[in-house]
C-alpha positions, 0 to 999 in steps of 0.5 A: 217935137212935132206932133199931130193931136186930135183937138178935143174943144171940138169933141162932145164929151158928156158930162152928166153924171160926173161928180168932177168938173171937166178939168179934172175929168181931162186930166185923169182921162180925156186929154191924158196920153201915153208918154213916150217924150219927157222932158229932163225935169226931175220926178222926186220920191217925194212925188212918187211917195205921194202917188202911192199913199194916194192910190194905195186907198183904191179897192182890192180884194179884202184890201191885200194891195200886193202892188210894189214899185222898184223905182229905177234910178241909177244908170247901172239900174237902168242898164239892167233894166233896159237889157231885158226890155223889148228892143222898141223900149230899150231906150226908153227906159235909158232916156226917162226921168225915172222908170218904175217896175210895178210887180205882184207881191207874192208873198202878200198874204203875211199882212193879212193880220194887219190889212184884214184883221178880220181874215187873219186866219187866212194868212195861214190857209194860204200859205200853202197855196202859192198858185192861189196866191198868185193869182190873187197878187197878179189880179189886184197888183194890174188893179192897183196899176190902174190906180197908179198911172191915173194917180201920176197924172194927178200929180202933173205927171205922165206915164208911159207903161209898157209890157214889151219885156222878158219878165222872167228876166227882171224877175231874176235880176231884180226880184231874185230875194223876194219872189216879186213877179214884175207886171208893167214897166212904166216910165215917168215924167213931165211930158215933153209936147204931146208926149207921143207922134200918133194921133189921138185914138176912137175908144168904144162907145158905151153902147159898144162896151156894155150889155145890160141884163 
C-alpha cells in the first residue's frame, strides 16, 4: 500500500531525561502508529501471553489489574464480534490477524487476598457495592490498556484500538456469564507498510499539556 508518512530523521526529538536510547524510545512511541493494515503473518497466544505477563507488572490501584483479554480467533467469533462493531470497523475486525476485546472485570475484588493480601478485608467491603467496583474496574482496566498496546509494540507488533462498538452488545454476546464490561477492541498484527494512509499528526507540546504549581 501507498501511504504518506511524516520523516521523522528530520524532527527534533529530546532526548534528555530518557533512561532508554532512541531505538526504543521510537519503537514504544515516536515512530509507533495506529494500525489498520497488517500483513496475513500469524500472532501466537504464546505472544499474546508474553504481552501480558509483561504488562501485568504496571501499576494500578492497590494492584487489582481487572484488565482481561477475549482473543478473538475463530471466523465465527469474528462474525460475532464485527456485527456490533461500528460500520467503519467492521471489516477490520474481519481482516486482522487476531483481534482482542480488552474489558473491565467486575467482579476483581474476589483476588484481593491474593493480590493485596494486606486489604483482604475489602474483598468483603465491596462486595456490596458494585457501582463502586465498577468504577474501580473500568478506571485501572483503561490503565492496563495503555500498558498493553505499548506492550505489542515491544513485542514487534502493531495495534489498532478501536472504540466504535455497541458495547452492551459484546457485553451480552460474549460477557454474558461473568459480568465483563468490554472497553477497546483492538486489532493486532504485523504491520503491513505504514500501517495507515493519514499522514503522522502534531501532538501537544509540554509546555501545552502541563501546568506547574
Amino acid at each position: 500500500m501507498t501511504t504518506d508518512t511524516t520523516v521523522l530523521d528530520g524532527l527534533d526529538f529530546p532526548t534528555s531525561g530518557l533512561a532508554v536510547g532512541d531505538d526504543v524510545a521510537d519503537l514504544l512511541f515516536r515512530e509507533a502508529r495506529t494500525a489498520a493494515a497488517f500483513t496475513h503473518d500469524e500472532v501466537s497466544d504464546e505472544q499474546i501471553a508474553a504481552v501480558y505477563d509483561l504488562v501485568k507488572w504496571g501499576p494500578t490501584a492497590l494492584n487489582t489489574v481487572p484488565l482481561r483479554l477475549l482473543v478473538v480467533r475463530t471466523p465465527d467469533a469474528r462474525r460475532r464480534l464485527a456485527a456490533h462493531m461500528n460500520e467503519g470497523n467492521r471489516d477490520r475486525v474481519l481482516e486482522a490477524p487476531v483481534t482482542l476485546v480488552l474489558a473491565a472485570d467486575t467482579g476483581f475484588h474476589a483476588h484481593i487476598p491474593t493480590l493485596a493480601p494486606h486489604m483482604a478485608a475489602l474483598a468483603d467491603a465491596l462486595e456490596g457495592q458494585p457501582e463502586q467496583r465498577e468504577s474501580m474496574a473500568r478506571m485501572n482496566a483503561l490503565i492496563q490498556a495503555g500498558y498493553l498496546i505499548v506492550g505489542l509494540r515491544a513485542a514487534g507488533l502493531a495495534a489498532g484500538p478501536m472504540g466504535g462498538m455497541d458495547a452492551q452488545g459484546i457485553d451480552a454476546d460474549f460477557f454474558a456469564e461473568n459480568g465483563w464490561k468490554s472497553l477497546l477492541v483492538v486489532n493486532v498484527g504485523h504491520v503491513e507498510g505504514a500501517g495507515t494512509h493519514y499522514p503522522r499528526a502534531e501532538r501537544l507540546s509540554y509546555t501545552q499539556a502541563s501546568l506547574t504549581v
